[in-house]
MOPAC internal coordinates of N, CA, C and O (Angstrom, degrees):
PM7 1SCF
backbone

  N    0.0000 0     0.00 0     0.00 0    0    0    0
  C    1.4414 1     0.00 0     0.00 0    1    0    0
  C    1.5231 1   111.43 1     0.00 0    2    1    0
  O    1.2310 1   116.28 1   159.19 1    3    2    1
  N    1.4351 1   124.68 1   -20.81 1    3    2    1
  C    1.5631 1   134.58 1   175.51 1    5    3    2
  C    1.3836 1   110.96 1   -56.76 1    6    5    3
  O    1.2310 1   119.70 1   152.25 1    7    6    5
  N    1.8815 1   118.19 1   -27.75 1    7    6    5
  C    1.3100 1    92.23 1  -168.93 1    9    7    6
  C    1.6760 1    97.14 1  -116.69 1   10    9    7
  O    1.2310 1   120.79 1  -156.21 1   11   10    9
  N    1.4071 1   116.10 1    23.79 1   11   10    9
  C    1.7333 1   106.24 1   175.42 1   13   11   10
  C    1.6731 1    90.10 1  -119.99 1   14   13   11
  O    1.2310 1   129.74 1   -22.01 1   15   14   13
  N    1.5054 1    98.83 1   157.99 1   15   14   13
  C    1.1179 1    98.10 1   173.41 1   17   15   14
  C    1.5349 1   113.54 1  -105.44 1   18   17   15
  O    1.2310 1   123.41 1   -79.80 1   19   18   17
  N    1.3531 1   111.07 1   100.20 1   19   18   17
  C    1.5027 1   107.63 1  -151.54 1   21   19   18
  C    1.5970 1   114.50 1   -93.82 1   22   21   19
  O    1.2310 1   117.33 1   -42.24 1   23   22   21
  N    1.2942 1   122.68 1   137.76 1   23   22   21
  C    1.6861 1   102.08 1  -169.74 1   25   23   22
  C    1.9077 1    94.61 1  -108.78 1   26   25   23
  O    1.2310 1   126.35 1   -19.04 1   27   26   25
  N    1.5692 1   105.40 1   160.96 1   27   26   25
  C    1.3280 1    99.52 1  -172.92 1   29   27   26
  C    1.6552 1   138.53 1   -22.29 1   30   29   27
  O    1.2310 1   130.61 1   132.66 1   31   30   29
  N    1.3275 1    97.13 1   -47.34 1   31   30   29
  C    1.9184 1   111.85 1  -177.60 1   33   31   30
  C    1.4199 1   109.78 1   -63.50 1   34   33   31
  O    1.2310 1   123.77 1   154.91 1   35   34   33
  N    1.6090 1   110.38 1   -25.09 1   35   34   33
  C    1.4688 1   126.25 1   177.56 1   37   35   34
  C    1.3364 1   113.89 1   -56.70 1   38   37   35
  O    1.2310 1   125.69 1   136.39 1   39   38   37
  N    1.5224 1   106.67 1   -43.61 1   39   38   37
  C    1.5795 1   117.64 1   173.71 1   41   39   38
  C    1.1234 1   122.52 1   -64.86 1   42   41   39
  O    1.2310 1   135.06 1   133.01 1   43   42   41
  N    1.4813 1    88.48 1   -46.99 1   43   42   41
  C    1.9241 1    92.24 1  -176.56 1   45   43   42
  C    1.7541 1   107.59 1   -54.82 1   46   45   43
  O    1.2310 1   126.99 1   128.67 1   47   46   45
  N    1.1034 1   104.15 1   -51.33 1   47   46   45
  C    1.7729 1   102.17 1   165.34 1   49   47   46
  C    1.4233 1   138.77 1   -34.72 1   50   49   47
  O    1.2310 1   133.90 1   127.11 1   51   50   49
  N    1.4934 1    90.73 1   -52.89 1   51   50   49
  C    1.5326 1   108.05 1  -172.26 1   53   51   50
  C    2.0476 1    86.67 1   -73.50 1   54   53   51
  O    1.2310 1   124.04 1   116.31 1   55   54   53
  N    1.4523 1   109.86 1   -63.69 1   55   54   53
  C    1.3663 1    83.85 1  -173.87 1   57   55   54
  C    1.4111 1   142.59 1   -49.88 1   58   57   55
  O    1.2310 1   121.17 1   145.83 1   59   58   57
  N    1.8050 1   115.37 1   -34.17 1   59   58   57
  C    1.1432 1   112.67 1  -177.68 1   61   59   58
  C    1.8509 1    95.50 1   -84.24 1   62   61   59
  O    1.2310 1   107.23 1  -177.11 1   63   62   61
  N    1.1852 1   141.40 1     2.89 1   63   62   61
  C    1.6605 1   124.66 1   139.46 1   65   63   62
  C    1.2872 1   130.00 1   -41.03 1   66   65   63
  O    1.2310 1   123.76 1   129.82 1   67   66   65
  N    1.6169 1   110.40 1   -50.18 1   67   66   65
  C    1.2860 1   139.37 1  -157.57 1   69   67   66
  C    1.8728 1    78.86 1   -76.19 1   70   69   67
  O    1.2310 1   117.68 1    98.89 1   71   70   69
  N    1.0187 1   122.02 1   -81.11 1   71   70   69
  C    1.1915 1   124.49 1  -165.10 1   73   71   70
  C    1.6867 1   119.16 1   -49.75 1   74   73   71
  O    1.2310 1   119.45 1   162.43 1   75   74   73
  N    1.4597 1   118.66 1   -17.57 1   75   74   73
  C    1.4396 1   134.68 1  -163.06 1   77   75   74
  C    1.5934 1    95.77 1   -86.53 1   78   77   75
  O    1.2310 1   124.66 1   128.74 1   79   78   77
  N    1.9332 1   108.65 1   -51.26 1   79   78   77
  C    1.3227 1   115.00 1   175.70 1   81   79   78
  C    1.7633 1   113.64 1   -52.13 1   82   81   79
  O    1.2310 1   118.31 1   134.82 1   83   82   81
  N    1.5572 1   120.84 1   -45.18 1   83   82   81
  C    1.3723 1   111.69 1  -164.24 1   85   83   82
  C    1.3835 1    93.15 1   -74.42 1   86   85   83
  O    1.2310 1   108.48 1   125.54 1   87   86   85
  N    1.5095 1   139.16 1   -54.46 1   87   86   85
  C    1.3523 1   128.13 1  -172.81 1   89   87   86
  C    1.5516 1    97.56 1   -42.10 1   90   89   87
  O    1.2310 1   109.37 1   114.60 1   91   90   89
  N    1.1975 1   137.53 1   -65.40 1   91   90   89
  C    1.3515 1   125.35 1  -155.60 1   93   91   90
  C    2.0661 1    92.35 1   -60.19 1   94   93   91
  O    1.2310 1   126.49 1    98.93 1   95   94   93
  N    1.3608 1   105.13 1   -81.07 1   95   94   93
  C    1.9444 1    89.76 1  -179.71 1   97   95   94
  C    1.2185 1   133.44 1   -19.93 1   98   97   95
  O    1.2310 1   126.91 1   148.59 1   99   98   97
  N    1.6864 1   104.32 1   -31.41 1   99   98   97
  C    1.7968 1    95.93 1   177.86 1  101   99   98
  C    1.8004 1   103.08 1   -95.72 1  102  101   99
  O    1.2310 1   125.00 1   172.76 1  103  102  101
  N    1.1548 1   108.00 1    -7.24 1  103  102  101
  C    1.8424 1    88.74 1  -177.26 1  105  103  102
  C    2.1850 1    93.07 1   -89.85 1  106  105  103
  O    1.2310 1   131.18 1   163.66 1  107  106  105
  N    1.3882 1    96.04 1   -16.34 1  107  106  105
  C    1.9141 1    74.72 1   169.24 1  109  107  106
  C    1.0502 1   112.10 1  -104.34 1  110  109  107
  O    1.2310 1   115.34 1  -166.96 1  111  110  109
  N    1.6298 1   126.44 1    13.04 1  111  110  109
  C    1.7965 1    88.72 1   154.81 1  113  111  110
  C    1.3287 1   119.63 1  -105.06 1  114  113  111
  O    1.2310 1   129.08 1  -173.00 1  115  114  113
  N    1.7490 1   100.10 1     7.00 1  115  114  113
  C    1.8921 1   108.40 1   170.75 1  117  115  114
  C    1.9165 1    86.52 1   -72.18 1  118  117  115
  O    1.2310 1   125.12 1   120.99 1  119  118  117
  N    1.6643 1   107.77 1   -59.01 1  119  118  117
  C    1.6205 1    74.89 1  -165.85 1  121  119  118
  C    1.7474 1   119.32 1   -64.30 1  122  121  119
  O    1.2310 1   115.38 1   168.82 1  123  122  121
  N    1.2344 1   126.36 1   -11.18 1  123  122  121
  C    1.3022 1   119.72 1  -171.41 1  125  123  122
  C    1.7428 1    96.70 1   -71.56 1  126  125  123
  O    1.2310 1   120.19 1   152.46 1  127  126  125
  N    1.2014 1   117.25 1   -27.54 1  127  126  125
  C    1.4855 1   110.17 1  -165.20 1  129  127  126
  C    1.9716 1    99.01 1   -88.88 1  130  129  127
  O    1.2310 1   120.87 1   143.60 1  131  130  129
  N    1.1495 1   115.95 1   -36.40 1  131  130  129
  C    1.3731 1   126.37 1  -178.65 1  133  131  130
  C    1.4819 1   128.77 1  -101.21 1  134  133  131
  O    1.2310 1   116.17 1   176.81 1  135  134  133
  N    1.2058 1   124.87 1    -3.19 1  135  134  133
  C    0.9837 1   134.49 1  -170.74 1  137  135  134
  C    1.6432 1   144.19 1    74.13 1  138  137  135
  O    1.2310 1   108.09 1   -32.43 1  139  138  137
  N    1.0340 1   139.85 1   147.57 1  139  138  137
  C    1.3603 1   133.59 1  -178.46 1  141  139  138
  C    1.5188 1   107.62 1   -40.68 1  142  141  139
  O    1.2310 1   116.52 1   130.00 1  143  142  141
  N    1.7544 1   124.21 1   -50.00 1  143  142  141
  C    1.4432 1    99.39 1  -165.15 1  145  143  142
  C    1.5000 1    83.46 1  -139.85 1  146  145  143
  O    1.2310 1   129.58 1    18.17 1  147  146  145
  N    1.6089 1    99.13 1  -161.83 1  147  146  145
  C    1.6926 1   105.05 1  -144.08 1  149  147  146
  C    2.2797 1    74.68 1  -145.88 1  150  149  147
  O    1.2310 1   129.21 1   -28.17 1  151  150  149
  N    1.2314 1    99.85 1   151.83 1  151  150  149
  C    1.5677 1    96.21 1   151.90 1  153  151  150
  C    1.3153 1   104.13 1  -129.21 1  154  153  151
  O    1.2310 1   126.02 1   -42.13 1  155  154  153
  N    2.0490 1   106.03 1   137.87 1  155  154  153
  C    0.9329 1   122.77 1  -126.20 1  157  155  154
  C    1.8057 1    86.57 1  -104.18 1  158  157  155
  O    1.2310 1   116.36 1    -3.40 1  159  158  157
  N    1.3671 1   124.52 1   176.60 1  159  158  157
  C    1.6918 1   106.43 1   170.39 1  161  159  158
  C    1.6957 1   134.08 1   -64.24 1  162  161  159
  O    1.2310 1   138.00 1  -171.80 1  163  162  161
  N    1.4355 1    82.73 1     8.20 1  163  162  161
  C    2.1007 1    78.69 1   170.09 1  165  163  162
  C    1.2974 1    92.97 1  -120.41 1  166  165  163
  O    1.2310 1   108.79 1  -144.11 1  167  166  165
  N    1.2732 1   138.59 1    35.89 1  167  166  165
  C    1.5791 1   148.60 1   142.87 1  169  167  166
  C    1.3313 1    85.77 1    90.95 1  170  169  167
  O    1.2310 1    83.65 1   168.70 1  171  170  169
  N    1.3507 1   172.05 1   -11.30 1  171  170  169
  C    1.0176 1   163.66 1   169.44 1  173  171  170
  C    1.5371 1   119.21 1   -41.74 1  174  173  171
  O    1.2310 1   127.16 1   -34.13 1  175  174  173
  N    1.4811 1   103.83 1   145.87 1  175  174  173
  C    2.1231 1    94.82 1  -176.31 1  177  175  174
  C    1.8929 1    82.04 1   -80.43 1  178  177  175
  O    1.2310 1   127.83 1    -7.74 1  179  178  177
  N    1.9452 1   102.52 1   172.26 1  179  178  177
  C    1.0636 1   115.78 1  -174.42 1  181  179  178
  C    1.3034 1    94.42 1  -152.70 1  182  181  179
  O    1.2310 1   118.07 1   -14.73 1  183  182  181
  N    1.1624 1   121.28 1   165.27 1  183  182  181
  C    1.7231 1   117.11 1   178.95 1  185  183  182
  C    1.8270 1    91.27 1  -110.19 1  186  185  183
  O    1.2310 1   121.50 1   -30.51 1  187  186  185
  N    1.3420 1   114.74 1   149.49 1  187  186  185
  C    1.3219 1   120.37 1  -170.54 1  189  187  186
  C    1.6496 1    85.63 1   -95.44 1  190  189  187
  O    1.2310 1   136.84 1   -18.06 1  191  190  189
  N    1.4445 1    84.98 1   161.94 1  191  190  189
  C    1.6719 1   113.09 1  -168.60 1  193  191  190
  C    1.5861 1    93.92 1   -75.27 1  194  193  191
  O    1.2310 1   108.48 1   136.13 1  195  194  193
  N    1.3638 1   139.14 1   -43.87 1  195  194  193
  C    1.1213 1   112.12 1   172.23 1  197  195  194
  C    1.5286 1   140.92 1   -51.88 1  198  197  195
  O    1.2310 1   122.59 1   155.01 1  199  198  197
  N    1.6091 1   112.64 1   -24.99 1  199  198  197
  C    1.1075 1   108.12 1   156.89 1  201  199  198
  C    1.4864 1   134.40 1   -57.46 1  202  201  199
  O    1.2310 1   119.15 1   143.21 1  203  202  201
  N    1.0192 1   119.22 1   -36.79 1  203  202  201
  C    1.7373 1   116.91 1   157.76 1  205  203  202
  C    1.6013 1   115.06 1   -65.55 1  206  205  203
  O    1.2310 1   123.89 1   151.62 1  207  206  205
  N    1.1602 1   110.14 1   -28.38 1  207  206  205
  C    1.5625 1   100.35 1   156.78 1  209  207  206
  C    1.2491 1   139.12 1   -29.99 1  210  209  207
  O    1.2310 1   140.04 1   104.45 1  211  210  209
  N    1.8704 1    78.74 1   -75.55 1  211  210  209
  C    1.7801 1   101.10 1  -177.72 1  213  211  210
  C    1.5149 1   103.52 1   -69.83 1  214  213  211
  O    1.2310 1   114.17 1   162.57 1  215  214  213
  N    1.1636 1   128.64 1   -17.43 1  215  214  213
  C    1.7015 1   120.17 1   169.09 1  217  215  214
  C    1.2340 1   103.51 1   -74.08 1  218  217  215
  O    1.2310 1   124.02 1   118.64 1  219  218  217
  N    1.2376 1   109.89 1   -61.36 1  219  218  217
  C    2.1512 1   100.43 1  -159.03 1  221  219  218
  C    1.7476 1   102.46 1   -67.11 1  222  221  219
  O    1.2310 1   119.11 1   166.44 1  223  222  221
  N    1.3744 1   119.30 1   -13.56 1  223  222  221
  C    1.5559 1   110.44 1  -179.88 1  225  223  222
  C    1.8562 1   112.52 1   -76.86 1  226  225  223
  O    1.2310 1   131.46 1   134.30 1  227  226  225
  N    1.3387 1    95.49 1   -45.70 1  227  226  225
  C    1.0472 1   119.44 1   177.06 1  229  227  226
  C    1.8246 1   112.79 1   -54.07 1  230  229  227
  O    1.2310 1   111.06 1   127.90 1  231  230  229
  N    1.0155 1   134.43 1   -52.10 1  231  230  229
  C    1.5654 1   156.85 1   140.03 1  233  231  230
  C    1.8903 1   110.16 1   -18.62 1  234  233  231
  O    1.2310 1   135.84 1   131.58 1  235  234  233
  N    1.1627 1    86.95 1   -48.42 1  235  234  233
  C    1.6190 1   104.10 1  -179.62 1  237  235  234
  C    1.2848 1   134.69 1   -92.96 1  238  237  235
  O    1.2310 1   130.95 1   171.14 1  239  238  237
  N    1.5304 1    96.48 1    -8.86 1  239  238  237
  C    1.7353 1   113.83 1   163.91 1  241  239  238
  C    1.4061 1    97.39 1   -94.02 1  242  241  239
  O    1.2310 1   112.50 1   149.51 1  243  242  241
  N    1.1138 1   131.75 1   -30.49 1  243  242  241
  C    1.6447 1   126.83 1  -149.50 1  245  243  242
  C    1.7113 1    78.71 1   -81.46 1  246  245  243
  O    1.2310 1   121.56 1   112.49 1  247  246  245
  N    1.3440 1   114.62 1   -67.51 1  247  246  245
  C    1.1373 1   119.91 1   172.33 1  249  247  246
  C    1.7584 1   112.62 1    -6.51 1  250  249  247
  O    1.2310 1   131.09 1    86.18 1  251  250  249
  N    1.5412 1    96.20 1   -93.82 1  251  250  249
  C    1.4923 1   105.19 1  -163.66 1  253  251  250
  C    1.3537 1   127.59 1   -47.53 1  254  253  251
  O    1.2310 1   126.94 1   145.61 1  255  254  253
  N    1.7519 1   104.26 1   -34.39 1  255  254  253
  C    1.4047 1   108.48 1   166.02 1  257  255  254
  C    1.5082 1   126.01 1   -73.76 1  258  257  255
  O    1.2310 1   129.34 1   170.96 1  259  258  257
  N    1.2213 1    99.59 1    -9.04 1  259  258  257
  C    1.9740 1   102.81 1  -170.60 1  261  259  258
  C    2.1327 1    78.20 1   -80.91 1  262  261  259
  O    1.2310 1   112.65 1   154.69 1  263  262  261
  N    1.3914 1   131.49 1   -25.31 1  263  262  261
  C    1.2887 1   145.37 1  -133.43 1  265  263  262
  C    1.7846 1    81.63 1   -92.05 1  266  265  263
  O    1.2310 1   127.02 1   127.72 1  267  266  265
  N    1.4690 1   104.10 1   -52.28 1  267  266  265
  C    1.3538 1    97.47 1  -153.25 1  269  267  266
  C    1.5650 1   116.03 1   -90.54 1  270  269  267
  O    1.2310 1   125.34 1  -179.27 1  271  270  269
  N    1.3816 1   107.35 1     0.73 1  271  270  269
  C    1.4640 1   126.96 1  -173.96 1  273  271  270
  C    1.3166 1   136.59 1     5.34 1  274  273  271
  O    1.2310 1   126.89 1  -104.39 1  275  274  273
  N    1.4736 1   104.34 1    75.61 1  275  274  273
  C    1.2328 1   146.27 1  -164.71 1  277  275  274
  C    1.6030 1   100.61 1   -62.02 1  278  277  275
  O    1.2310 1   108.74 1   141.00 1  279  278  277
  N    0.8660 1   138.67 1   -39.00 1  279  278  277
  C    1.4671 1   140.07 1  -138.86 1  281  279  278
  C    1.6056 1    99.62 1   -77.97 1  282  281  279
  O    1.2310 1   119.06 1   -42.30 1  283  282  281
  N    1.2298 1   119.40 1   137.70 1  283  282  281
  C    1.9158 1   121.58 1   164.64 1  285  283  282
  C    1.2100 1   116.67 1   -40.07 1  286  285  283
  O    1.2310 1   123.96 1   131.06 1  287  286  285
  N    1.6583 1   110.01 1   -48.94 1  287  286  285
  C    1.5346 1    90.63 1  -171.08 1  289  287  286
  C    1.1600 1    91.12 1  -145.21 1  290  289  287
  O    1.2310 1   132.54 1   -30.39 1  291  290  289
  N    1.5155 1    93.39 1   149.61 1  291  290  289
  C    1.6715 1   114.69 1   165.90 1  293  291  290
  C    1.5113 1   133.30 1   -57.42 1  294  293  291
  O    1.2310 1    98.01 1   -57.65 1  295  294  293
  N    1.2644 1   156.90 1   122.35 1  295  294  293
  C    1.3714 1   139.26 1  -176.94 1  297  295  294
  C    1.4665 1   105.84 1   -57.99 1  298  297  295
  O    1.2310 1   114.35 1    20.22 1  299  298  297
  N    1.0091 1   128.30 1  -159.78 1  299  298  297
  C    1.7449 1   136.58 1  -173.94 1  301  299  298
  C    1.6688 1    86.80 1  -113.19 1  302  301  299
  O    1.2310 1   120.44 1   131.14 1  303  302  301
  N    1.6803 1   116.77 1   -48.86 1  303  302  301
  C    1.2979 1    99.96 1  -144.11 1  305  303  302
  C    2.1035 1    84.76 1  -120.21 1  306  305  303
  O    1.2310 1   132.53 1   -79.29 1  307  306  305
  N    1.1583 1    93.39 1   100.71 1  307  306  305
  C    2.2449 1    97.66 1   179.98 1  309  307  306
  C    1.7298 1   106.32 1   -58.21 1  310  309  307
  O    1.2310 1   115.78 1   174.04 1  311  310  309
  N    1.8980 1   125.62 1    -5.96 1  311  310  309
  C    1.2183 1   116.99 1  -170.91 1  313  311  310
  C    1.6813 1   111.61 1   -76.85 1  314  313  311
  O    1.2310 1   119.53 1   -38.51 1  315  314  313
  N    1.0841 1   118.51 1   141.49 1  315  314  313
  C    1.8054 1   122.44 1  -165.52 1  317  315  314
  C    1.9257 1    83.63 1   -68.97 1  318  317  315
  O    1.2310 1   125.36 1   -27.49 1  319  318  317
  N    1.4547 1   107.31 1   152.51 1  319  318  317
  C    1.6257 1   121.91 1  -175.20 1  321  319  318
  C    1.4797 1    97.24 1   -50.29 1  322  321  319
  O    1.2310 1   124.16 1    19.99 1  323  322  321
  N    1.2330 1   109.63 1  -160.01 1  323  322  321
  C    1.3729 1   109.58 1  -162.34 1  325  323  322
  C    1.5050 1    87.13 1  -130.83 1  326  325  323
  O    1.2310 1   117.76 1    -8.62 1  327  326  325
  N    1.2089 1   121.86 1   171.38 1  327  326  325
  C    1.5389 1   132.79 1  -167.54 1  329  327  326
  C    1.5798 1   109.98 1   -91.78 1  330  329  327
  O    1.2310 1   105.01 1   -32.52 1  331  330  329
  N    1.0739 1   145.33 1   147.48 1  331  330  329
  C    1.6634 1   135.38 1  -168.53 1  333  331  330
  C    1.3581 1    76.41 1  -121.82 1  334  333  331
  O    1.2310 1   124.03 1   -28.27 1  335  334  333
  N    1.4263 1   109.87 1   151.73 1  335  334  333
  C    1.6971 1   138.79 1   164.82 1  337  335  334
  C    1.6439 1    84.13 1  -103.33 1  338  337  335
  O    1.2310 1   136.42 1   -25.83 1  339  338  337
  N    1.7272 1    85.81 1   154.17 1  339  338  337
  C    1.6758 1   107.18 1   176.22 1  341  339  338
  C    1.5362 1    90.90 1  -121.72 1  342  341  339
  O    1.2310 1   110.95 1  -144.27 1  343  342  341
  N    0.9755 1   134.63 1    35.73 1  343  342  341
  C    1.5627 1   152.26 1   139.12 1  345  343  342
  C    1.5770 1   107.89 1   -55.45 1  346  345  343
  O    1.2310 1   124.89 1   -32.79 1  347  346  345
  N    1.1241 1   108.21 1   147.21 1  347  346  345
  C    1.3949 1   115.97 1  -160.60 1  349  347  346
  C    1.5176 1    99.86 1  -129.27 1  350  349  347
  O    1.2310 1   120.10 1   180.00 1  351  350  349

């Protein structure tokens, strides 16, 4: 925070990032310790609720920081690269 000059709303950002990142770290080391899914009581696989965790937290940091746009400099061109064919 020493080298931006951040004004209040800046914080509020950066904090609920800060907080978006640990929700996503703690729902993967429940799934690293438990696994992707669960079978549910009619024996069926199920995906555990932490996996939507660690996605929508994860979603929501990318978010806030793309939000708070920290970076020195701007590119010229803001369009995402372009896709390469493995066409020959």
């Amino acid at each position: 925070m020493s080298q931006y000059d951040l004004e209040e709303h800046h914080i509020r950002l950066l904090t609920l990032a800060c907080e978006a990142w640990e929700r996503a770290q703690e729902a993967r080391i429940t799934l690293k310790k438990l696994g992707m899914v669960y079978i549910d009581r009619f024996k069926a696989p199920k995906a555990r609720p932490e996996v939507a965790i660690e996605r929508d937290a994860s979603i929501l940091f990318a978010r806030l920081v793309r939000e708070l746009d920290l970076d020195f400099e701007t590119p010229n061109d803001m369009r995402p690269p372009a896709l390469r064919s493995n066409r020959s």
